[in-house]
N, CA, C and O atoms as a CHARMM CRD file, in Angstrom:
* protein
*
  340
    1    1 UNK  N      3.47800 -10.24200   7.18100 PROA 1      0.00000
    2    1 UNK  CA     2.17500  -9.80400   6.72700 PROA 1      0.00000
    3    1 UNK  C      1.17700 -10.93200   6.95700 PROA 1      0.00000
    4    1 UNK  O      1.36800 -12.04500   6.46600 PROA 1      0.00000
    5    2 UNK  N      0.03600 -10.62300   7.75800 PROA 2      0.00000
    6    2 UNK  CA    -1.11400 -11.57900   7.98000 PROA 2      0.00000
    7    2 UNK  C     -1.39100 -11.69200   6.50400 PROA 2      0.00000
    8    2 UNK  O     -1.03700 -11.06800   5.50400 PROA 2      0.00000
    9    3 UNK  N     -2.49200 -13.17500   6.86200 PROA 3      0.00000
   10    3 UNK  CA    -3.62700 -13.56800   5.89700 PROA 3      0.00000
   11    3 UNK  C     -2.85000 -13.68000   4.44900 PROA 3      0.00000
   12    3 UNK  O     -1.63900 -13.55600   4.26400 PROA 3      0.00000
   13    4 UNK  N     -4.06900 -14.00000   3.28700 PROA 4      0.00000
   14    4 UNK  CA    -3.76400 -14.95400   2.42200 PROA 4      0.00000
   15    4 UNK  C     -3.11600 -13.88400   1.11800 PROA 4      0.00000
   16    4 UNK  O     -4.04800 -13.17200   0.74300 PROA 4      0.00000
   17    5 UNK  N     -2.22600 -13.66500   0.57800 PROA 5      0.00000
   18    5 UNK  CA    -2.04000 -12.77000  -0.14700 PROA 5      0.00000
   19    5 UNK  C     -2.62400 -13.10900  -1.78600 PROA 5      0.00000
   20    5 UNK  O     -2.12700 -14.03400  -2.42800 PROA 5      0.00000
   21    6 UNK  N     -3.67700 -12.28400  -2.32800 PROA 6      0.00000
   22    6 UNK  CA    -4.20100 -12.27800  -3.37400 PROA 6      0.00000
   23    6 UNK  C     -2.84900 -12.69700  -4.39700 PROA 6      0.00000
   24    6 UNK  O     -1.77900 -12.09200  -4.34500 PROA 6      0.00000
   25    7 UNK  N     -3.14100 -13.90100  -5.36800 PROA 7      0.00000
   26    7 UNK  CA    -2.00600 -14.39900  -6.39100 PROA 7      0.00000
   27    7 UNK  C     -2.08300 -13.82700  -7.90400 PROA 7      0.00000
   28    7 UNK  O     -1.27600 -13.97800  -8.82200 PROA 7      0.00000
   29    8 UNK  N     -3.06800 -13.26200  -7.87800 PROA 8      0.00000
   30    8 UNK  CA    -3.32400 -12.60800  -9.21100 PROA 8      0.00000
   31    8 UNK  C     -3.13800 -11.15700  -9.79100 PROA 8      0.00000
   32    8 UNK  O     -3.49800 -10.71200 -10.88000 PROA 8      0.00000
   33    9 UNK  N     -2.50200 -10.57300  -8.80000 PROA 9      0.00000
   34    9 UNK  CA    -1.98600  -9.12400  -9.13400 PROA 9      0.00000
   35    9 UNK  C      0.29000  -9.54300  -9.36200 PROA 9      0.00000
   36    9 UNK  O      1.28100  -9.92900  -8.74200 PROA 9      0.00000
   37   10 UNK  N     -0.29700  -8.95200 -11.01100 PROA 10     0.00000
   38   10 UNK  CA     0.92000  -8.83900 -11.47000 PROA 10     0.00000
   39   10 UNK  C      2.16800  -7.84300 -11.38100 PROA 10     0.00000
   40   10 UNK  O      1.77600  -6.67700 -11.43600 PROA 10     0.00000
   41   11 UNK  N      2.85500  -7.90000 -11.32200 PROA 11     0.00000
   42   11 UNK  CA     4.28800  -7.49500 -10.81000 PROA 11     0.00000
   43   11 UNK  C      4.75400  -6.40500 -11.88600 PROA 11     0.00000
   44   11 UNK  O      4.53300  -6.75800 -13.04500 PROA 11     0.00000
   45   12 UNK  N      5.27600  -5.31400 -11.75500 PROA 12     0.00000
   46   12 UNK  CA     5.53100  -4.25200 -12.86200 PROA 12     0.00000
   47   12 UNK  C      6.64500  -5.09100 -14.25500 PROA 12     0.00000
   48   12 UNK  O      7.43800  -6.01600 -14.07300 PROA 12     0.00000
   49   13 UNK  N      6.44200  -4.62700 -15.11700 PROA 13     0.00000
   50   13 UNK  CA     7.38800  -5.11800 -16.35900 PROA 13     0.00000
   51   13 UNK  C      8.95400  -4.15700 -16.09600 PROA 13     0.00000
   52   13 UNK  O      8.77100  -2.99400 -15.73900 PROA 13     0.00000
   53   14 UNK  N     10.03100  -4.49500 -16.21800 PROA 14     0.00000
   54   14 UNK  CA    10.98000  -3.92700 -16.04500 PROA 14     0.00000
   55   14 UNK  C     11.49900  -2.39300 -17.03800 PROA 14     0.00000
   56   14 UNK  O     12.12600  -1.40100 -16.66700 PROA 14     0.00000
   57   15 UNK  N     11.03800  -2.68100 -18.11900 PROA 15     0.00000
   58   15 UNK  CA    11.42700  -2.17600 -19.28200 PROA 15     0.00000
   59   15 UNK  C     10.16300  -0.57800 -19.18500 PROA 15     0.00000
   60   15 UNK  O     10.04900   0.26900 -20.07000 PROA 15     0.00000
   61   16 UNK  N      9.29000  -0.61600 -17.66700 PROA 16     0.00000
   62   16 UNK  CA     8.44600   0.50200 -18.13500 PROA 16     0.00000
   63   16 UNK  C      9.30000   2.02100 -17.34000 PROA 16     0.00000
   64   16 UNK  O      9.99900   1.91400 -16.33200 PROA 16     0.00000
   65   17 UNK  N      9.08400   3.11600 -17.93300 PROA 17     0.00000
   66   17 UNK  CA     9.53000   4.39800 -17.40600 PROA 17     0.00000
   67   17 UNK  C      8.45300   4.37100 -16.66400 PROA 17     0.00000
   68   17 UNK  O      7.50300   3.58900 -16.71500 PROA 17     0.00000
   69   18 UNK  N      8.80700   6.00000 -15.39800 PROA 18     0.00000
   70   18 UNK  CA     8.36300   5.99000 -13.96600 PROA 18     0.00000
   71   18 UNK  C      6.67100   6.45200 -14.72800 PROA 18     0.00000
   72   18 UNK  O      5.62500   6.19200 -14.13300 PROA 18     0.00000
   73   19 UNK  N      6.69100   6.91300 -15.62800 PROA 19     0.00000
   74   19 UNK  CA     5.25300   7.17600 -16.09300 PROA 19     0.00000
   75   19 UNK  C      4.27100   6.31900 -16.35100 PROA 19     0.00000
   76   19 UNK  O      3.08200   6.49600 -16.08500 PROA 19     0.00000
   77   20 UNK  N      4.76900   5.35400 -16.88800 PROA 20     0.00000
   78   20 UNK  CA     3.99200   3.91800 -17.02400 PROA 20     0.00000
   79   20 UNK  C      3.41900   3.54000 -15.98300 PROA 20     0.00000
   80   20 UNK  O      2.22400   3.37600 -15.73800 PROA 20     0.00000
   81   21 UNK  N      4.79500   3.33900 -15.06100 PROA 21     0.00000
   82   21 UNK  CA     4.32200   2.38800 -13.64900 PROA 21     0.00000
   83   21 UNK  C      2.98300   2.77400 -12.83800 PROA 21     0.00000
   84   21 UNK  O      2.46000   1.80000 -12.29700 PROA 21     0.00000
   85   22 UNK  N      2.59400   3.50900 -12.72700 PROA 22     0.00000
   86   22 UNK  CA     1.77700   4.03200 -11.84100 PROA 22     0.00000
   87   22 UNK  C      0.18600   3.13700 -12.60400 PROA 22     0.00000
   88   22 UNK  O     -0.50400   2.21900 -12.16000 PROA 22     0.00000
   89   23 UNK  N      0.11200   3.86100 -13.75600 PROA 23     0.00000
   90   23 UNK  CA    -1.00600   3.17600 -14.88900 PROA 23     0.00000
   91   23 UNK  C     -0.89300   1.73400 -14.23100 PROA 23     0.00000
   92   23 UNK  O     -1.52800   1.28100 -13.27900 PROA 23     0.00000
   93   24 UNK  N      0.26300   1.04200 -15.13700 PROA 24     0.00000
   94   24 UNK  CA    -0.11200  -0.32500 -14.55900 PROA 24     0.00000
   95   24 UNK  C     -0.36800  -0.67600 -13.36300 PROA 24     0.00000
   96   24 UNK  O     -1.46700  -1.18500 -13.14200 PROA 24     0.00000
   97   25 UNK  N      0.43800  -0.52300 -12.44700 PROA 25     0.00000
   98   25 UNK  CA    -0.13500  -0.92700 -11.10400 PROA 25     0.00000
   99   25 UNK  C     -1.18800  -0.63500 -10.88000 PROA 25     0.00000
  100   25 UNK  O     -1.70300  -1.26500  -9.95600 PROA 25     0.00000
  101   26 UNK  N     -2.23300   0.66100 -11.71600 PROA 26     0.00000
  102   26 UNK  CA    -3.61500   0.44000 -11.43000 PROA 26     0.00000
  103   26 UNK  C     -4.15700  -0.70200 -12.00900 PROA 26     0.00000
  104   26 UNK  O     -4.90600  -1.51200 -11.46300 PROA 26     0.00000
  105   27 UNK  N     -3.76200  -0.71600 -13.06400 PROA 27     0.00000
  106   27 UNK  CA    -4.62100  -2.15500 -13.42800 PROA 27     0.00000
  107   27 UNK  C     -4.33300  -3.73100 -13.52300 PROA 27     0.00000
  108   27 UNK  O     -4.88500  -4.70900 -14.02600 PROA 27     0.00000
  109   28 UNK  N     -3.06900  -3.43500 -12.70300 PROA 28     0.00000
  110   28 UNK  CA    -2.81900  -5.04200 -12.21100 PROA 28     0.00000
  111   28 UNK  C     -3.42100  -4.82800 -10.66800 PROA 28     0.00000
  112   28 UNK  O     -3.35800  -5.89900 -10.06500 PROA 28     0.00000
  113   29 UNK  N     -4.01700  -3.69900  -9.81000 PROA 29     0.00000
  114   29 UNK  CA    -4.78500  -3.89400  -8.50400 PROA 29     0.00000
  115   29 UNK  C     -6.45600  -4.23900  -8.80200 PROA 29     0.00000
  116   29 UNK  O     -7.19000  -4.87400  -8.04500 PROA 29     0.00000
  117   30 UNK  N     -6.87000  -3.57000 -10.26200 PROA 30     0.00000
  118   30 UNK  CA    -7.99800  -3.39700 -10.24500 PROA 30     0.00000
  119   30 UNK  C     -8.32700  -4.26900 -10.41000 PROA 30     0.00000
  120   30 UNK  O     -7.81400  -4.16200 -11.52400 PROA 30     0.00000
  121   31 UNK  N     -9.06700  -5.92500 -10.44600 PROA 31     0.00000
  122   31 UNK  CA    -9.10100  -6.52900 -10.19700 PROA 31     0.00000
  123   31 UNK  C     -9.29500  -7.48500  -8.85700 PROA 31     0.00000
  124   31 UNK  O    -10.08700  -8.42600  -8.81800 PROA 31     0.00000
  125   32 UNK  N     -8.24100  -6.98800  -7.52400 PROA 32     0.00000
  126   32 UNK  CA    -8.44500  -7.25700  -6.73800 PROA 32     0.00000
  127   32 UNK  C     -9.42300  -5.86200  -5.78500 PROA 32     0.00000
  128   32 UNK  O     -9.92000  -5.85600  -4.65900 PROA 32     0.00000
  129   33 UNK  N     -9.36700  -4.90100  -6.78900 PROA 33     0.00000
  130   33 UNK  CA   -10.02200  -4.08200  -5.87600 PROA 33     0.00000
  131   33 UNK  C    -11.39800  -3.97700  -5.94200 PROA 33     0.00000
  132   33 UNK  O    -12.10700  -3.86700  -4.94100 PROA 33     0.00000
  133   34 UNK  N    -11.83200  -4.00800  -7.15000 PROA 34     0.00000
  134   34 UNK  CA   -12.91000  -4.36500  -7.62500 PROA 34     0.00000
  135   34 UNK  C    -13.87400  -5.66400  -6.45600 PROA 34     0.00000
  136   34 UNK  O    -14.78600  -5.60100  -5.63100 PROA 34     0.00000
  137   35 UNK  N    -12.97100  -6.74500  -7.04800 PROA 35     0.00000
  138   35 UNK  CA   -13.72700  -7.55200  -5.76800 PROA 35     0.00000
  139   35 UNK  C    -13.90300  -7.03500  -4.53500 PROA 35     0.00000
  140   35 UNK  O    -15.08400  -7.04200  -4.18900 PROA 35     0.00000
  141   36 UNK  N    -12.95100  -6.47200  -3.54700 PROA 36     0.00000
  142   36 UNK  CA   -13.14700  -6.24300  -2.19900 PROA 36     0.00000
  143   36 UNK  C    -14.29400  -5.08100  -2.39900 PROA 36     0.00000
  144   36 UNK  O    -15.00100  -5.10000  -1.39200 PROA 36     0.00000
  145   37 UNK  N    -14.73100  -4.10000  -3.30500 PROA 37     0.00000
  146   37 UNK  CA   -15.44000  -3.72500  -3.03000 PROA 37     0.00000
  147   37 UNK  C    -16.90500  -3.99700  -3.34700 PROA 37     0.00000
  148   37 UNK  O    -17.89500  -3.32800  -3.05000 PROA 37     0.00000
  149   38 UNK  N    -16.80100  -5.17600  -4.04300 PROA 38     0.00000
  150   38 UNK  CA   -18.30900  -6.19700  -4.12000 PROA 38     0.00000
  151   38 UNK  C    -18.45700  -6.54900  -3.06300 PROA 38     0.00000
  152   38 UNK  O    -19.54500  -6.35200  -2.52200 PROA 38     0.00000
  153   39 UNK  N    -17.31400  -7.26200  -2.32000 PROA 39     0.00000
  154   39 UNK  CA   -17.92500  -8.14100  -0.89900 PROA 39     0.00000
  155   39 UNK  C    -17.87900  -7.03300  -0.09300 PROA 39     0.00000
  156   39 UNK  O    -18.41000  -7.23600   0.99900 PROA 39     0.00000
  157   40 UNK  N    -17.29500  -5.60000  -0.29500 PROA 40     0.00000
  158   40 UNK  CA   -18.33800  -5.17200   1.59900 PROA 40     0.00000
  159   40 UNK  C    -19.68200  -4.37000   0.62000 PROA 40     0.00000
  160   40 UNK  O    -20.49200  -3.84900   1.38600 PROA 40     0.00000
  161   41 UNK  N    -20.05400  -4.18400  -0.89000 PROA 41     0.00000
  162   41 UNK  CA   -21.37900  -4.12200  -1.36700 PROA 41     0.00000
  163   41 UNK  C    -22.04500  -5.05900  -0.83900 PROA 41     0.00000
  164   41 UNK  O    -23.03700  -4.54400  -0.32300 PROA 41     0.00000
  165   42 UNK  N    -22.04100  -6.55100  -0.62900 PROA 42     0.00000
  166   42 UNK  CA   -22.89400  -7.14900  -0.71700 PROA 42     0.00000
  167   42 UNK  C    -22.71100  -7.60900   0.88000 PROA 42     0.00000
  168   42 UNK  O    -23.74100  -8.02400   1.41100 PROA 42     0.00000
  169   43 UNK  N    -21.64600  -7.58100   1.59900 PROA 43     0.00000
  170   43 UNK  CA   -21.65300  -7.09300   3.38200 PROA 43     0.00000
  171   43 UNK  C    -22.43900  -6.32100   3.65300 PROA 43     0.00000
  172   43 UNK  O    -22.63100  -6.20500   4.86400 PROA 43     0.00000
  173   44 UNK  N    -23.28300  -5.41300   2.71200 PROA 44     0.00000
  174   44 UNK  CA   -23.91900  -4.25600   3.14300 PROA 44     0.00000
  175   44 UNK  C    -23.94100  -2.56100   3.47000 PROA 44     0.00000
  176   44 UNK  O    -24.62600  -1.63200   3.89900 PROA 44     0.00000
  177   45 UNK  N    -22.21600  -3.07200   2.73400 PROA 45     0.00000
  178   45 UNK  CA   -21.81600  -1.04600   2.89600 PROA 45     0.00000
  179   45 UNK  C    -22.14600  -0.58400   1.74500 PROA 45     0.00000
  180   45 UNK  O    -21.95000  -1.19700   0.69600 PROA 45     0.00000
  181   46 UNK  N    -22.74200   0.67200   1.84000 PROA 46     0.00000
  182   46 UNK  CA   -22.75400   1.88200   0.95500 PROA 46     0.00000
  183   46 UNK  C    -21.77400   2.09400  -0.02600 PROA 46     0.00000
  184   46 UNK  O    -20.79900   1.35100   0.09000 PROA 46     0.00000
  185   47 UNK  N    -21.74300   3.00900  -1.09700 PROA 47     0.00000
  186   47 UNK  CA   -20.37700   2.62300  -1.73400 PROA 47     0.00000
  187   47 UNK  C    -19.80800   4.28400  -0.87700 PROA 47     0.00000
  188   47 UNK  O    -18.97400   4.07500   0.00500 PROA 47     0.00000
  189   48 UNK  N    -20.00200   5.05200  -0.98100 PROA 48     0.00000
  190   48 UNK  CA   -19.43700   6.59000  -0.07800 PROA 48     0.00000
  191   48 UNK  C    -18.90600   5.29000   1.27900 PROA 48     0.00000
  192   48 UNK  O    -17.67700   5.31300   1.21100 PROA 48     0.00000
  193   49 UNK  N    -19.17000   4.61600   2.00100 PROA 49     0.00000
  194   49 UNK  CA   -18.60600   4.14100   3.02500 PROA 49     0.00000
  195   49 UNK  C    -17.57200   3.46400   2.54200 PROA 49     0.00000
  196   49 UNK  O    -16.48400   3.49100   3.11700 PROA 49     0.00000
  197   50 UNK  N    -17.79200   2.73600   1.37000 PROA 50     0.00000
  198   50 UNK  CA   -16.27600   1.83300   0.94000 PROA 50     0.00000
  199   50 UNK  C    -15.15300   2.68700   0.59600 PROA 50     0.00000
  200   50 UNK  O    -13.97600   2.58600   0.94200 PROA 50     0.00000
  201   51 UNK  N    -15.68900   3.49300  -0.10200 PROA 51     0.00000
  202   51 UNK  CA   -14.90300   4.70400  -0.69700 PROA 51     0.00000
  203   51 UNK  C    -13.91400   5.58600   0.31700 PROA 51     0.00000
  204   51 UNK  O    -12.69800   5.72400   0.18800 PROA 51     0.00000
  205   52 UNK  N    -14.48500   5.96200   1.01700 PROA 52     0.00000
  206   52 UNK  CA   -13.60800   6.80200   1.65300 PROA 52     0.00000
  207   52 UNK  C    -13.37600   5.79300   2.81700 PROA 52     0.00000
  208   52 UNK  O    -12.17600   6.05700   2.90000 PROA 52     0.00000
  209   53 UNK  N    -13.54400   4.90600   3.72500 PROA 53     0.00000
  210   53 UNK  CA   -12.92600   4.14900   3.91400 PROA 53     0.00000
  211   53 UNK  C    -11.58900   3.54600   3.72000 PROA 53     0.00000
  212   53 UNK  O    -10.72600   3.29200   4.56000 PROA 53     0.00000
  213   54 UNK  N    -11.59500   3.33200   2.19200 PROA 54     0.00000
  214   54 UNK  CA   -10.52800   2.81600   1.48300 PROA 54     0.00000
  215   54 UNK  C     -9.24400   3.57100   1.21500 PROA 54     0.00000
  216   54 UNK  O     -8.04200   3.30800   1.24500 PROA 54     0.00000
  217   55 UNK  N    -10.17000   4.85000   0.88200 PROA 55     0.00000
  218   55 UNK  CA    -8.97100   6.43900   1.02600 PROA 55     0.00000
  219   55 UNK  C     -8.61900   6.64600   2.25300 PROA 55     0.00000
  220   55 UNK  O     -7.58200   7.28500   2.07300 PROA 55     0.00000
  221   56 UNK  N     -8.78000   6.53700   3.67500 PROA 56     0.00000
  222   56 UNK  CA    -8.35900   6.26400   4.32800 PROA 56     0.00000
  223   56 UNK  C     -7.49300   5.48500   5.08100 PROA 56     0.00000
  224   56 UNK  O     -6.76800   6.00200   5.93200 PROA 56     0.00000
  225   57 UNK  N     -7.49400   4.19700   4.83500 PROA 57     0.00000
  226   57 UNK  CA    -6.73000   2.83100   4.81500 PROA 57     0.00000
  227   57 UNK  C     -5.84100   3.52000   4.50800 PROA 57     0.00000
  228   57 UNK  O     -4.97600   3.95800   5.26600 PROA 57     0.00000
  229   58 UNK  N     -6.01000   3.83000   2.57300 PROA 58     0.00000
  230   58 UNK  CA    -4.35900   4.18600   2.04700 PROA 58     0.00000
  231   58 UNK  C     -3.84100   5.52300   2.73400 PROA 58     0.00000
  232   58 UNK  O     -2.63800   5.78100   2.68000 PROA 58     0.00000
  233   59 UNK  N     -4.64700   6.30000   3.32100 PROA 59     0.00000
  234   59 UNK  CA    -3.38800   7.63900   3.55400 PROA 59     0.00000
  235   59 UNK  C     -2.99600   6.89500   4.76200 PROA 59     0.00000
  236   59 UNK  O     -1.76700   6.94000   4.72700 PROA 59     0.00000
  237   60 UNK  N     -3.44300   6.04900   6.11000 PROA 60     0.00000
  238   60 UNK  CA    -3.15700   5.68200   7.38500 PROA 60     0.00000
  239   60 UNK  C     -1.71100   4.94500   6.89300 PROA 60     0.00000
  240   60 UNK  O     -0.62400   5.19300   7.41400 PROA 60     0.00000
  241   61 UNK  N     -1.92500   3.98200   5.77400 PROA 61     0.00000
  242   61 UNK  CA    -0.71900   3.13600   5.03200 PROA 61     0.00000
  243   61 UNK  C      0.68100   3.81000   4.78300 PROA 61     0.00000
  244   61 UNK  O      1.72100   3.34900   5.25600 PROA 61     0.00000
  245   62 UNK  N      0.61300   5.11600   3.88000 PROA 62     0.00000
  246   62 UNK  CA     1.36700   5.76700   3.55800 PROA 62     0.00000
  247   62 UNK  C      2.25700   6.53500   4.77900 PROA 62     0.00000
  248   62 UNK  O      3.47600   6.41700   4.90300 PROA 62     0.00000
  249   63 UNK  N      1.25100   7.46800   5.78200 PROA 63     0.00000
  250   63 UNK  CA     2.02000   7.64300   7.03800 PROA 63     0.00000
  251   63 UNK  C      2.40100   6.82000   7.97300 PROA 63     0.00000
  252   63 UNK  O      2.77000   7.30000   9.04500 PROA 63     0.00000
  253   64 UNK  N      2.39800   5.55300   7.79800 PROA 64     0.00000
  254   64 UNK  CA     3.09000   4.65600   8.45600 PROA 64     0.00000
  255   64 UNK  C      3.95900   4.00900   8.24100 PROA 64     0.00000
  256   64 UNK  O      4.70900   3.39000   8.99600 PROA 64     0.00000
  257   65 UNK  N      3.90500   4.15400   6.63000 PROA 65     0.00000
  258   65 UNK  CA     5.37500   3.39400   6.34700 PROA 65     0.00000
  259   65 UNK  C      6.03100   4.90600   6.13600 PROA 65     0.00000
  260   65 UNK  O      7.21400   4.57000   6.17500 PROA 65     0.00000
  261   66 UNK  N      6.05500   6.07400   5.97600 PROA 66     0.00000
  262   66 UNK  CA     6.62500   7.19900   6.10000 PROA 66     0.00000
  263   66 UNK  C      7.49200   6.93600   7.86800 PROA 66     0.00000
  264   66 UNK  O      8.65400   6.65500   8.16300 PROA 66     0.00000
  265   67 UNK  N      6.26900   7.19100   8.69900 PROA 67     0.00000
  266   67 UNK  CA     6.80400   7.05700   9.97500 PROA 67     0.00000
  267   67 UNK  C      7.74800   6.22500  10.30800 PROA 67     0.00000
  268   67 UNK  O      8.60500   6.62600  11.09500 PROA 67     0.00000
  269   68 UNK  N      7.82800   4.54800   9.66300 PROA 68     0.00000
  270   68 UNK  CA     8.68300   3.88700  10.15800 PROA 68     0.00000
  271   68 UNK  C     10.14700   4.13500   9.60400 PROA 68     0.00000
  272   68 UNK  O     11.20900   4.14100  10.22800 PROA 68     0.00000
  273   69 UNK  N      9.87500   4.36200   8.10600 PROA 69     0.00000
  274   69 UNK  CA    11.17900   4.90400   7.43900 PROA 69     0.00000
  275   69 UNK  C     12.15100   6.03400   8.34300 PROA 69     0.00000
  276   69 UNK  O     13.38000   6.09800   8.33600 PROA 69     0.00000
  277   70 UNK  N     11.11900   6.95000   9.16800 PROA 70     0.00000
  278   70 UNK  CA    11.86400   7.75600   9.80800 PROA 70     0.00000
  279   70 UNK  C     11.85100   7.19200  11.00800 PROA 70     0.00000
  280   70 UNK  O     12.37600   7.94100  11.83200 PROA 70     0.00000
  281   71 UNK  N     11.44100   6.10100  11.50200 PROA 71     0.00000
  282   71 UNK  CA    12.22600   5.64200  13.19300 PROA 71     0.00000
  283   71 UNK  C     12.87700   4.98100  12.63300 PROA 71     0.00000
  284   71 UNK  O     13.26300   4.32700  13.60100 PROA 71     0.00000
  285   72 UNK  N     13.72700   4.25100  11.24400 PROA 72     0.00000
  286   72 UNK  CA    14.76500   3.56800  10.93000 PROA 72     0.00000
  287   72 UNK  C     15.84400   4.41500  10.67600 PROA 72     0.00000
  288   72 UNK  O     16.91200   3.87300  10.96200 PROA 72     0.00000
  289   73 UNK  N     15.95300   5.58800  10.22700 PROA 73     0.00000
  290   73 UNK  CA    16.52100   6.45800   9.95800 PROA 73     0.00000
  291   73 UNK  C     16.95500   7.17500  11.76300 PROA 73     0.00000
  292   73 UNK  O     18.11900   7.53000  11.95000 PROA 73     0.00000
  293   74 UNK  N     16.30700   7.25800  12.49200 PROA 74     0.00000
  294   74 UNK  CA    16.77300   7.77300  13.32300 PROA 74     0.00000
  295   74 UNK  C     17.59900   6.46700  14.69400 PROA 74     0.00000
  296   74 UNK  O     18.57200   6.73300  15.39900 PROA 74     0.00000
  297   75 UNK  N     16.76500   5.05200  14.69000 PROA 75     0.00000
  298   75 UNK  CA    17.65700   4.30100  15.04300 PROA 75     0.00000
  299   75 UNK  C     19.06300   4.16800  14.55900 PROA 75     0.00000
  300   75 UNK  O     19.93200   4.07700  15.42500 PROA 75     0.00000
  301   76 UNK  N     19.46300   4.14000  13.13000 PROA 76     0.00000
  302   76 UNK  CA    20.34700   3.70800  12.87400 PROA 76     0.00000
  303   76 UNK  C     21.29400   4.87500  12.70700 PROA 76     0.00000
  304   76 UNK  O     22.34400   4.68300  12.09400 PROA 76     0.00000
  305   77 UNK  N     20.91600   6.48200  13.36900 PROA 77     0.00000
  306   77 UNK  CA    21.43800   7.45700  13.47500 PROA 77     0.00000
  307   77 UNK  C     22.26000   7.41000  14.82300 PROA 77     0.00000
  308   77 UNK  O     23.46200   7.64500  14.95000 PROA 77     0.00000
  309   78 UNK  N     21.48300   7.10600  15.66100 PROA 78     0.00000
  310   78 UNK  CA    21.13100   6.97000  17.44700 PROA 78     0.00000
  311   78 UNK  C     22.65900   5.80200  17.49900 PROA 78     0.00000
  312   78 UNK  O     23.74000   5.94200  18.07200 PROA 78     0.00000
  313   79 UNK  N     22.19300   4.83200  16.74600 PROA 79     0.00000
  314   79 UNK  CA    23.53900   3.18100  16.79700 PROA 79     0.00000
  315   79 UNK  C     24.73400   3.93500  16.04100 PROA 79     0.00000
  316   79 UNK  O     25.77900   3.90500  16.69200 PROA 79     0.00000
  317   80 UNK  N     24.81100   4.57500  14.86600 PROA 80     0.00000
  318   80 UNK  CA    26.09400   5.70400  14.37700 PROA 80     0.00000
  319   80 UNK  C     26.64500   6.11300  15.22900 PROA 80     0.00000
  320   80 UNK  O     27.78200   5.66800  15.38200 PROA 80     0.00000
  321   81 UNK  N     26.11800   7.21000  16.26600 PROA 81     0.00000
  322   81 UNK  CA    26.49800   7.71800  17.43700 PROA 81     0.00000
  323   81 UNK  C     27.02300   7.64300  18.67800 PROA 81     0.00000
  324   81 UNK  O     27.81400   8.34000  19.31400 PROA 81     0.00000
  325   82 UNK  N     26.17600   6.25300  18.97500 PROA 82     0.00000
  326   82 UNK  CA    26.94300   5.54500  20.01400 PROA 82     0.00000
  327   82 UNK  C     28.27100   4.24900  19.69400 PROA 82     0.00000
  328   82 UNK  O     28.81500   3.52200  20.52500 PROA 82     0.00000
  329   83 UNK  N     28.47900   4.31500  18.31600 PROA 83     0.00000
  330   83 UNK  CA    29.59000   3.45200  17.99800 PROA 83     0.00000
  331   83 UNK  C     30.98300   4.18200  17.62700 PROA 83     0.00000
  332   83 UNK  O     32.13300   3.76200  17.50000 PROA 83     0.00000
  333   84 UNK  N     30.20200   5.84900  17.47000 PROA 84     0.00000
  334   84 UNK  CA    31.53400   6.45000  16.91900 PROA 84     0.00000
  335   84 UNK  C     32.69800   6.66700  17.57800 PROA 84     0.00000
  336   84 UNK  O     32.98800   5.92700  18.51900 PROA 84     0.00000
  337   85 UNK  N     33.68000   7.87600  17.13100 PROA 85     0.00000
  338   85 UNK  CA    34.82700   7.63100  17.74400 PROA 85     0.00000
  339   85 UNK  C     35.07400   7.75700  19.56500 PROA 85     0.00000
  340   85 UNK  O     36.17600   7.51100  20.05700 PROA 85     0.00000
């Protein structure tokens, strides 16, 4: 992973059910999200441009680590096949 990874977003607590998690991880991001969307405010974007922008990023994110999950799944189908009996 390029560039500097933000040190201030905290890590889930172990002890939370799958209902929790989601909550927190919003508000151990918000913080860093908050900022990034001051600096492209004050870069000069609109907030409708940051906004869906950003919703974008994340769905491009999601089908790509979807996608790779399934070219790992099918490499290591492909290497099954050619090792079998």
């Amino acid at each position: 992973m390029a560039g500097k990874l933000h040190p201030l977003i905290q890590g889930p607590r172990v002890d939370l059910d799958i209902s929790d998690r989601l909550l927190e991880c919003e508000e151990a991001l918000e913080r860093s999200f908050q900022d990034l969307v001051e600096r492209a405010e004050l870069a000069g974007w609109k907030t409708i441009e940051i906004t869906c922008a950003l919703q974008s990023l994340a769905d491009h994110h999601m089908l790509a680590k979807a996608a790779n999950e399934e070219t790992d799944l099918q490499i290591a189908d492909a290497l099954n096949r050619s090792h079998g009996p």
